[in-house]
BASE-64868 format. One record per residue (C-alpha): residue number from 1; residue in one letter; x, y, z. Coordinates in Angstrom, 3 decimals. Layout:
NUM, A, X, Y, Z .
...
end
This chain:
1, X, 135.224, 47.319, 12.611 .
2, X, 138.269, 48.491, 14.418 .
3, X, 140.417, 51.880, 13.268 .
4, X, 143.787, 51.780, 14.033 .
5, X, 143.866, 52.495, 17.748 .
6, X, 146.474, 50.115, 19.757 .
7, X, 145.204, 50.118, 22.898 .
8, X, 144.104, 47.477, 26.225 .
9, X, 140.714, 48.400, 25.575 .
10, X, 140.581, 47.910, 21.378 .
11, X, 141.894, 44.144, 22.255 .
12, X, 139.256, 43.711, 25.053 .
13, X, 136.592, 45.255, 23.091 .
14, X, 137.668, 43.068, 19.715 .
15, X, 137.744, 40.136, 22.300 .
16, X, 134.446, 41.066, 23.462 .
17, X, 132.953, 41.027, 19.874 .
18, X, 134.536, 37.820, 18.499 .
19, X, 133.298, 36.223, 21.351 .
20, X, 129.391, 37.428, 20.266 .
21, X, 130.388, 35.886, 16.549 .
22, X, 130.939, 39.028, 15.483 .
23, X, 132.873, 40.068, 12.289 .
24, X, 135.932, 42.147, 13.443 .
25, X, 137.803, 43.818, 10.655 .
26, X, 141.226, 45.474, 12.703 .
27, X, 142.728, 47.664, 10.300 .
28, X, 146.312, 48.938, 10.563 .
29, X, 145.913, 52.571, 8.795 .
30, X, 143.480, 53.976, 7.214 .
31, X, 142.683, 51.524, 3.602 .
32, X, 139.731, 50.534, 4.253 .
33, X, 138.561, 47.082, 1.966 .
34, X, 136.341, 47.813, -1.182 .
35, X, 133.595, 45.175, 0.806 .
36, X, 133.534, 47.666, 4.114 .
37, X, 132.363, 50.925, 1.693 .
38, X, 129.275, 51.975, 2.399 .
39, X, 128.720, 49.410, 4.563 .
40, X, 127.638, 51.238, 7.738 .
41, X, 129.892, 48.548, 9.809 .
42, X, 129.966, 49.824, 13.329 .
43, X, 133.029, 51.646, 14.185 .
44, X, 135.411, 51.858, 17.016 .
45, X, 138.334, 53.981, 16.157 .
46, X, 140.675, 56.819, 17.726 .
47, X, 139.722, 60.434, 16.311 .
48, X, 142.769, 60.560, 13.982 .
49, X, 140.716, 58.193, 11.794 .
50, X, 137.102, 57.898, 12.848 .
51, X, 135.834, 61.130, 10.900 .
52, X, 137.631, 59.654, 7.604 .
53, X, 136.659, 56.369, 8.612 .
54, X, 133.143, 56.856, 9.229 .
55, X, 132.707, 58.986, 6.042 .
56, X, 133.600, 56.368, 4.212 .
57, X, 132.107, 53.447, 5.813 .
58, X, 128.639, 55.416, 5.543 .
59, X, 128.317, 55.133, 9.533 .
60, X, 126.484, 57.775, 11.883 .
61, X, 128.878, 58.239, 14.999 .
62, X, 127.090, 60.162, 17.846 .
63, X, 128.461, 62.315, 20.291 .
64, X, 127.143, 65.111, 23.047 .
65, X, 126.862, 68.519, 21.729 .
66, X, 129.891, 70.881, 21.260 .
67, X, 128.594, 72.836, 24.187 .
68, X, 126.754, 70.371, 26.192 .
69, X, 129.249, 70.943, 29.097 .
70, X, 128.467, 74.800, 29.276 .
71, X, 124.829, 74.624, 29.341 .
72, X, 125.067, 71.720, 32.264 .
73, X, 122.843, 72.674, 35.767 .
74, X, 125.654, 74.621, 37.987 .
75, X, 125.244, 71.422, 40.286 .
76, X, 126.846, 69.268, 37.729 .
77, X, 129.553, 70.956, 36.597 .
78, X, 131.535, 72.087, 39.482 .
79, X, 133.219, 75.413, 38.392 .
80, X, 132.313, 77.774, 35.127 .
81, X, 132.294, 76.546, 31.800 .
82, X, 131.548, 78.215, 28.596 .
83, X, 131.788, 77.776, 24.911 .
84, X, 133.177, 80.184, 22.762 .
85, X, 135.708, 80.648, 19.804 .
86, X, 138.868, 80.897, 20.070 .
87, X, 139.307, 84.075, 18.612 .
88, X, 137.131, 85.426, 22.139 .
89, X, 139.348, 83.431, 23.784 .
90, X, 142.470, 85.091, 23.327 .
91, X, 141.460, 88.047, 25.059 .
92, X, 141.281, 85.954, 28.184 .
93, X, 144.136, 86.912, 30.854 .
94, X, 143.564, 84.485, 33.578 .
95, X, 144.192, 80.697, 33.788 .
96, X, 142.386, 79.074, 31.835 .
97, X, 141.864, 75.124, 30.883 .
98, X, 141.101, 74.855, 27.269 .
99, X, 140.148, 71.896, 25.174 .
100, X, 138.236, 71.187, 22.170 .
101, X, 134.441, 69.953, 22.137 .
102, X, 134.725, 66.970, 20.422 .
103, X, 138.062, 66.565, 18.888 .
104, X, 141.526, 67.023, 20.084 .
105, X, 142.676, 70.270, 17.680 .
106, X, 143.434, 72.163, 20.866 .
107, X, 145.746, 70.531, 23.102 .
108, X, 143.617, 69.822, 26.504 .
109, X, 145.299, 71.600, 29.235 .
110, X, 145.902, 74.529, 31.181 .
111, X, 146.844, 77.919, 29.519 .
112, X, 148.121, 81.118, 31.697 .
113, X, 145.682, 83.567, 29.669 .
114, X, 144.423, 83.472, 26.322 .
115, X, 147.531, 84.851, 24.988 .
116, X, 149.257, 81.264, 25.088 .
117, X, 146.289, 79.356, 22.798 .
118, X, 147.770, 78.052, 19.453 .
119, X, 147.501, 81.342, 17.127 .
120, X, 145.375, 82.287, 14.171 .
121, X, 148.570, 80.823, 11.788 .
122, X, 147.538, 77.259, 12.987 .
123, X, 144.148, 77.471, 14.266 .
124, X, 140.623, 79.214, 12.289 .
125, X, 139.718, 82.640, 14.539 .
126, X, 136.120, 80.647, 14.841 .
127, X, 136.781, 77.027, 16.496 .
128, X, 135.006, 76.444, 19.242 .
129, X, 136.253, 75.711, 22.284 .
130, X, 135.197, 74.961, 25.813 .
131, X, 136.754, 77.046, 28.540 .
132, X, 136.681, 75.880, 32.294 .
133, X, 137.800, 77.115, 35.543 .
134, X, 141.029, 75.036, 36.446 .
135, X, 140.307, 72.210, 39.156 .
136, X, 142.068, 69.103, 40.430 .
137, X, 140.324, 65.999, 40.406 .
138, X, 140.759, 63.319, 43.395 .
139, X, 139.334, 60.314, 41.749 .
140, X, 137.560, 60.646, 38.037 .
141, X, 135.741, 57.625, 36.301 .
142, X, 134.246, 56.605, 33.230 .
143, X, 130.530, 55.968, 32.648 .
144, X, 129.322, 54.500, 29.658 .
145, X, 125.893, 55.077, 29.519 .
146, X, 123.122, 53.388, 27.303 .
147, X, 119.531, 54.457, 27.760 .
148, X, 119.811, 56.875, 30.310 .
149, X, 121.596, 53.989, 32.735 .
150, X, 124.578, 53.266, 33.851 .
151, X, 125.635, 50.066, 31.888 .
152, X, 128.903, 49.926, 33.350 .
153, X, 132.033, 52.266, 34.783 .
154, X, 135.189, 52.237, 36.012 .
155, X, 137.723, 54.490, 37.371 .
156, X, 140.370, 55.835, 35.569 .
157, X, 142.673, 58.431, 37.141 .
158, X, 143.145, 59.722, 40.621 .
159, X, 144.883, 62.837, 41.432 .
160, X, 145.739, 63.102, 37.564 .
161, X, 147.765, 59.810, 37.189 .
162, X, 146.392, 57.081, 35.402 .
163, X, 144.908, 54.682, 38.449 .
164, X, 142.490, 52.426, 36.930 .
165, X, 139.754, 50.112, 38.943 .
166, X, 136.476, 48.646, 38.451 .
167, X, 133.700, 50.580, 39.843 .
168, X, 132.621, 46.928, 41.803 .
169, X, 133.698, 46.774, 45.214 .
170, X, 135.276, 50.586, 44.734 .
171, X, 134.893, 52.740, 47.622 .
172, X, 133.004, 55.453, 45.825 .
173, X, 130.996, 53.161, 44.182 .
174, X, 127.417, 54.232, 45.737 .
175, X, 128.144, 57.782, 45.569 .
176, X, 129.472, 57.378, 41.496 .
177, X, 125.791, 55.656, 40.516 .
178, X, 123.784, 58.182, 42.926 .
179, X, 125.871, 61.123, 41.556 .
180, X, 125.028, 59.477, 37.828 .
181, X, 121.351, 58.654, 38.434 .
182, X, 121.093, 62.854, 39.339 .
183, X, 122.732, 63.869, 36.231 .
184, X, 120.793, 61.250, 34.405 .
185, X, 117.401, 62.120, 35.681 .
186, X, 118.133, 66.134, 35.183 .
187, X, 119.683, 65.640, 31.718 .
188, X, 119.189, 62.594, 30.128 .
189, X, 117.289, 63.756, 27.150 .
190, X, 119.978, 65.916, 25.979 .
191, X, 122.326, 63.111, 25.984 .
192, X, 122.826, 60.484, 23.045 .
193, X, 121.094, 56.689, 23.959 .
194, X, 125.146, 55.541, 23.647 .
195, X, 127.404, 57.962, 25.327 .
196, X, 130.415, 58.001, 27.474 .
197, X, 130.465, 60.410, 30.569 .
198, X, 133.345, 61.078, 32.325 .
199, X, 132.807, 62.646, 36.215 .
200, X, 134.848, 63.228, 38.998 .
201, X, 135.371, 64.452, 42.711 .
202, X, 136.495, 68.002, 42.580 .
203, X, 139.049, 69.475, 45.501 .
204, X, 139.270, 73.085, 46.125 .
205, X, 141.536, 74.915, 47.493 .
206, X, 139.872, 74.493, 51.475 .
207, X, 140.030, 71.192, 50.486 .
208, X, 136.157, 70.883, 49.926 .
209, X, 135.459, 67.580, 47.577 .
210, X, 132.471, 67.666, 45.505 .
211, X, 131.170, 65.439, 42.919 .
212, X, 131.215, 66.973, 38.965 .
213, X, 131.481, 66.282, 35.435 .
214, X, 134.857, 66.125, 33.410 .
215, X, 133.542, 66.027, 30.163 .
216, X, 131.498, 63.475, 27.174 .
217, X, 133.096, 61.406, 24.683 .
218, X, 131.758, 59.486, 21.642 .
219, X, 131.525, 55.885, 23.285 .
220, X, 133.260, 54.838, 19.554 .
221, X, 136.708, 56.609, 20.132 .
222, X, 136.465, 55.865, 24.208 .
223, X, 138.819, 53.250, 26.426 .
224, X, 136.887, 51.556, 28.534 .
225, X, 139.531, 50.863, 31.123 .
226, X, 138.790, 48.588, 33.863 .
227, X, 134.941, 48.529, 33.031 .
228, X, 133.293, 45.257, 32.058 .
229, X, 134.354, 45.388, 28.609 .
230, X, 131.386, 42.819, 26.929 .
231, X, 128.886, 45.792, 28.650 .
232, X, 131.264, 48.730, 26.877 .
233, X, 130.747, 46.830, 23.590 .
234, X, 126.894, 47.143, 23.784 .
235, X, 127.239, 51.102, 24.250 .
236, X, 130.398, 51.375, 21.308 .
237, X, 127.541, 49.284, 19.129 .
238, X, 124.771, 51.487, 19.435 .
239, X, 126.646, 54.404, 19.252 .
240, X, 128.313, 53.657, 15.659 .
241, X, 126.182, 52.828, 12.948 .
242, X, 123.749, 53.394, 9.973 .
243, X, 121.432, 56.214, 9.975 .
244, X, 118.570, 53.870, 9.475 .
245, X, 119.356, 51.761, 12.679 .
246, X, 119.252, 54.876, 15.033 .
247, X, 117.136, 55.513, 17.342 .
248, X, 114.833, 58.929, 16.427 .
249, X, 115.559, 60.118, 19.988 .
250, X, 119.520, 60.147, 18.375 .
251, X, 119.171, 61.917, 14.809 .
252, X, 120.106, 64.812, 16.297 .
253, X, 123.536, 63.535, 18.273 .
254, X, 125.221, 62.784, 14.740 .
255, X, 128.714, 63.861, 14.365 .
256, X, 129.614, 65.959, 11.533 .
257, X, 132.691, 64.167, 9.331 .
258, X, 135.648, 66.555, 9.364 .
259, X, 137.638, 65.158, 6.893 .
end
């Protein structure tokens, strides 16, 4: 089952499936066929739809924790983070990236002070947001991560552009899985069996590089850019589904439907 979401990676992912025998429904908008309600069909969809989607469908999609992020080791996250509202936001008066946990409400970027966040008219005094230190990123890559591994990655960006390559034969390859199998080992359980994680080499202002992560994202809603896309499709599976096929360990990584 694919939302509306035209991208590289829906097409390689759709490929990906057909090619395993199975049943891709593509859907241009969001009607959704009487045979699909209810079904729990697996889902891969852009967040415009997936909550609506998903509620309808009767599937479980499951993502990281709104605040996940925040509570990382120091080690891992490479410059303060913290979760708040944005009401305690606005008093902020120092740059400031801001983004949303796990939706896009709040545009993802850098703010001057609080005092530039989209107001109380458009936005509820108690949505959450995270709140980071501002930091470039060299390089950044995408995990997708299924049982605590690495199942497979790719790069995505470098110095903020889009620059995508597969993690095989990449430079940084060895120092991607060693800088994953730390995160893993330290934080595994407080991860989702199907989850994407994206990380990234940090430069500061002495020029210092240091490894750290950018942030989770429901393997459902997630490009997998130049990553094995067949491999991508077994995390998108198992993170999309009914509540009866998920694993105990993930009960508690269900997303809430905002519709």
């Amino acid at each position: 089952m694919f939302g509306h979401r035209p991208s590289g990676s829906s097409q390689a992912l759709m490929q990906a499936a057909t090619g395993r025998g199975i049943d891709v429904v593509q859907l241009a908008g969001p009607e959704l066929p009487d045979r699909l309600r209810g079904s729990g069909a697996h889902l891969y969809s852009g967040l415009l739809l997936a909550d609506d989607l998903a509620a309808r469908l009767q599937t479980m999609l499951l993502e990281a924790a709104p605040g996940w992020l925040a509570d990382l080791p120091s080690a891992f996250r490479g410059r303060d983070v913290a979760l708040m509202t944005i009401g305690e936001a606005y008093a902020l008066r120092r740059p400031v990236f801001v983004k949303s946990p796990n939706d896009k409400h709040i545009p993802a970027r850098i703010y001057a002070d609080g005092s530039h966040l989209p107001g109380p008219d458009a936005v509820e005094h108690d949505t959450q947001v995270l709140v980071s230190d501002p930091v470039s990123f060299a390089a950044e890559f995408r995990l997708h991560i299924l049982d605590a591994t690495v199942h497979t990655a790719s790069q995505y960006a470098a110095n903020g552009h889009p620059d995508r390559m597969p993690l095989d034969g990449h430079p940084h390859r060895a120092a991607v899985l060693g800088f994953a199998r730390d995160l893993l080992a330290a934080c595994a359980t407080t991860l989702p069996s199907a989850i994407v994680v994206d990380i990234g080499i940090t430069v500061d202002a002495t020029g210092t590089e240091q490894w750290a992560v950018v942030e989770t994202n429901g393997a459902w809603g997630s490009g997998c850019y130049a990553a094995d896309p067949d491999r991508a499709l077994d995390v998108v599976l198992r993170a999309s589904g009914t509540n009866q096929a998920l694993h105990r360990h993930d009960q508690q990584f269900i997303r809430a439907h905002h519709t």
